[in-house]
C-alpha positions, 0 to 999 in steps of 0.5 A: 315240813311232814315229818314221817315217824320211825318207831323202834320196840325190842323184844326178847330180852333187855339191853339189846342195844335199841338206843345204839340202833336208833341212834345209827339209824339216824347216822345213816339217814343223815349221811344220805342227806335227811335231816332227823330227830330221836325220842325216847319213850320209857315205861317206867313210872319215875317222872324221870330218871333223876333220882333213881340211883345209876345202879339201877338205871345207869347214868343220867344224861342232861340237855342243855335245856335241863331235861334229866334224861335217860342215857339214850338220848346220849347216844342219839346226839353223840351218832348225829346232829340232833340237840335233845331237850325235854320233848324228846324224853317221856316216862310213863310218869310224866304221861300220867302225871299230865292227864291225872293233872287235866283230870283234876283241871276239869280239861275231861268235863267229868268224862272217866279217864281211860288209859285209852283214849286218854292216856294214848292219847298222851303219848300222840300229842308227846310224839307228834310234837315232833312233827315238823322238826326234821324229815324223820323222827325216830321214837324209840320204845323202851323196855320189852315187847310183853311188858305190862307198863309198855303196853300203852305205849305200844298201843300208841303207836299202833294208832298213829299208823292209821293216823299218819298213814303207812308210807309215813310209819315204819315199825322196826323190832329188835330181837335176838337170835342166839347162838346155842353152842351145844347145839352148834346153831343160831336158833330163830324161835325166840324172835318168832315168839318177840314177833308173835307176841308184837302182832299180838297188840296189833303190830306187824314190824317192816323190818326186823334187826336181829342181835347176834353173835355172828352172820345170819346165812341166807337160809335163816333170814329166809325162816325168820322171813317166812315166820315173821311175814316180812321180807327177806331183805328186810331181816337185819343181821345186827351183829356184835362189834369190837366198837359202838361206832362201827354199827351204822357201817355195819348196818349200812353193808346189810343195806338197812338204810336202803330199805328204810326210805324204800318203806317210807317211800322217801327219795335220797342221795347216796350215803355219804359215809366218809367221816365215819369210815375214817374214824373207825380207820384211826380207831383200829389202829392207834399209834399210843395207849394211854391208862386213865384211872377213874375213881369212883363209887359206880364203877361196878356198872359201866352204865353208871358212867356211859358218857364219860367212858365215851368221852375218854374215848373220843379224847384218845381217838383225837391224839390218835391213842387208845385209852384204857381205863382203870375202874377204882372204887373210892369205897373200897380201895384205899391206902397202899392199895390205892397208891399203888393202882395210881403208880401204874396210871397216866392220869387220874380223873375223879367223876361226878356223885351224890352223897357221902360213901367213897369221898374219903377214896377219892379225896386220897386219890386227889392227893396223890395226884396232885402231889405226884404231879400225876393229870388229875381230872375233876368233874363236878364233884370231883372238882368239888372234892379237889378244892376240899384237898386243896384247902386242907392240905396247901392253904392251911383249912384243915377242917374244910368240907363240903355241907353236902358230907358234913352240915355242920363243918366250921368251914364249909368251902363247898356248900348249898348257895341260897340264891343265884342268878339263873341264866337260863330262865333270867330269874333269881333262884332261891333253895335251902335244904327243904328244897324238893331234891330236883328243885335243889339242882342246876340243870343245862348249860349255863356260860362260863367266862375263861381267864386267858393263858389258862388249862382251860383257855388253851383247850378251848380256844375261846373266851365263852364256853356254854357247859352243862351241869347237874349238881347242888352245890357251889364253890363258897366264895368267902374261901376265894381270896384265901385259896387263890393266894394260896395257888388255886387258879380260878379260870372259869366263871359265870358272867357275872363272877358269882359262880366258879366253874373252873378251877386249876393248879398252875404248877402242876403238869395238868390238874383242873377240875370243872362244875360242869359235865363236859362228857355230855357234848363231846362227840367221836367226830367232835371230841370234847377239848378238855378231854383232848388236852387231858389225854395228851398231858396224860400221854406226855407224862407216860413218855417223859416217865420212859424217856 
């Protein structure tokens, strides 16, 4: 199979959406009949977004082979069927720290490294690995056209136009047009300069989607035609949206799929959109709502949380509900306050983190939960912190604690395994706290066994479930048998019983925690099961309260 190559750049300014329109590009091109792939190439020097703080980069997203990912590649597998994996997200420290590697290997033969050819051609041989993977690979290009640590990037695929030829490269950019309210008009100049300055590196887009507020009239397509060498047919409105989901219909009504395989000179089927209409028809108009309150230390950047806001959502849209979510910071809102913030919710979920600031927050909010009979939601962490309450206040283990917060604690129920059986690779893996932080983690989807007649089991209607995970430590099995007895359910393990993965209370309403990150595989057309039974025990509760 040849694989011909779609390469999205933006311009303008940050957080127009190129991901979204990447990943709806690909919807479409799936809904005429074509199979795809999507990548991801970031400018930054991080050799990966793993251990930079989600106030700067937003949430990381985790593949099931353990790539630590930016949150783009989310939105890539939530729009289509497209499984990423560590191929299909490359910085520009991971670039370099392959050549600089070959350097110091001898694999130039004493030759000076360059950015180009080396570097670029890096980024190819990244690129073009995709090739045979799918009809169409779309790489997108993070950052801002006009960015110094892009420009390597940008040149990249410059080349591979002459390479790969024009019929199997196509160049889409994606700029902004704003609406200027003094003035009273859209204004066309900052895309003229986005594209001026893309020409300026050697690259003329084929078709540019235009971020705005409202529908670009015929006589503006025209000027940014006329200004930007492209053909009117091929200026994109990109308008904003009430729902992410309803983009690859918009961009479907602007007729872009239909001029993406006319550049690729590709034959299709007609869309076949069905799946998506009906999901924005039961998106539009749900017949409940439900409140979740999400307490956390990130709440302050949705970003920080992106899948998981997702998955609530899909969950909502499976029991025909809209969810509105109560942001709670754990580092702020304590007390009465917190008390009172939960009184009004349906459902409590306590998500995934690092470190110690905010545990005392959501160790109350946990609490309050439990003992309110409110559906409480624990992922990683937040199930962590959920056998921390437990073991304190039911089974009697006042001073329990995780050595993540608290090394020397007398007993320590969460703590850093030294050695575990790894799935993944079929290999023993050893760590103490000397360990490199990214080598203290288990990353990517490992199975978990489910005991029957269980939260768990119910949801997923299976025996063997394969999660996701990204965290360091571990439920300490010396606590097991003192907190079972004492009404903890354990109703997830690892094959081999060594590792607890999924913990409940059987006489609460719904109350489970999980070591894994569910939000990472749940999908609007394939909503995650613990997020729909989770929103439906939520849903129960708040009618039985107005009953």
């Amino acid at each position: 199979m040849k694989t011909k190559f779609i390469f999205v750049t933006g311009g303008v300014l940050s957080s127009l959406g190129k991901g979204l329109a990447a990943a709806s590009i690909g919807a479409l091109l799936e809904a005429r009949g074509l199979t795809v792939t999507l990548q991801k190439l970031d400018p930054y020097i991080n050799v990966d977004p793993g251990t930079m703080n989600p106030f700067q980069h937003g949430e990381v997203y985790v593949t099931d082979d353990g790539a630590e990912t930016d949150l783009d590649l989310g939105h890539y597998e939530r729009y289509t069927g497209v499984k990423c994996g560590q191929r299909h997200n490359y910085t520009s420290g991971r670039i370099y720290y392959s050549v600089i590697n070959k350097e110091r290997a001898g694999d130039y033969l004493g030759g000076t490294v360059q950015v180009i050819p080396h570097v670029t051609d890096e980024i190819k041989q990244a690129i073009l690995q995709l090739n045979g993977e799918a009809d169409i690979a779309i790489v997108e290009i993070g950052g801002t056209i006009g960015d110094i640590e892009g420009l390597p990037f940008i040149e990249a695929i410059r080349q591979l136009r002459g390479d790969l030829g024009r019929d199997n490269t196509l160049y889409i950019h994606v700029t902004y047009v704003p609406f200027i309210k003094a003035a009273g008009e859209l204004k066309t100049k900052p895309t003229q300069h986005s594209v001026k300055e893309l020409r300026s590196i050697g690259i003329q887009p084929d078709i540019i989607l235009c971020r705005t507020e409202m529908d670009l009239s015929p006589e503006i397509k025209a000027k940014i035609a006329l200004f930007c060498d492209v053909k009117e047919d091929r200026v994109i409105t990109a308008k904003d949206v009430k729902c992410i989901y309803e983009v690859p219909l918009c961009f479907h009504r602007e007729g872009l799929d239909e001029r993406v395989v006319e550049c690729l000179n590709i034959w299709t089927r007609q869309p076949v959109l069905t799946a998506w209409e009906n999901l924005m028809a039961r998106i539009e108009q749900p017949q409940y709502t439900v409140r979740i309150a999400m307490v956390g230390k990130y709440v302050n950047l949705r970003e920080s949380y992106k899948s998981l806001n997702e998955a609530l959502f899909h969950g909502g849209i499976a029991n025909n509900a809209k969810v509105e979510i109560d942001f709670v910071n754990s580092d702020e809102v304590r007390g009465k306050e917190l008390e009172e913030r939960l009184s009004q919710v349906d459902g409590v979920l306590v998500p995934g983190g690092f470190g110690s600031r905010g545990i005392p927050g959501k160790l109350e909010a946990i609490n309050y939960a439990r003992e309110h009979n409110i559906p409480f939601f624990g992922i990683c962490l937040g199930m962590q912190l959920a056998v921390i309450e437990f073991a304190r206040h039911v089974a009697g283990i006042s001073m329990a604690d995780s050595t993540e917060f608290a090394p020397n604690t007398p007993d320590p129920v969460i703590y850093l395994m030294k050695e575990w059986y790894d799935y993944r690779t079929d290999t023993i893996q050893k760590r103490d706290e000397n360990s490199q932080m990214g080598g203290t983690m288990r990353l990517g989807a490992y199975p978990c066994k489910l005991v029957p007649d269980t939260t768990a089991f119910k949801a997923y209607q299976k025996e063997e479930i394969f999660e996701r995970h990204r965290h360091r430590y571990e439920f300490n099995n010396f606590y097991r048998d003192t907190l079972e007895k004492a009404g903890l359910k354990i109703s997830g393990l690892s094959p081999n019983g060594e590792l607890v993965e999924i913990v409940e209370i059987e006489e609460h309403p719904w109350f489970l925690g999980c070591q894994f990150h569910p939000e990472f595989k749940s999908r609007p057309l394939e909503p995650h099961p613990l997020f729909v039974s989770f929103i439906g025990a939520a849903l129960k509760r708040k009618y039985e309260r107005q009953s």
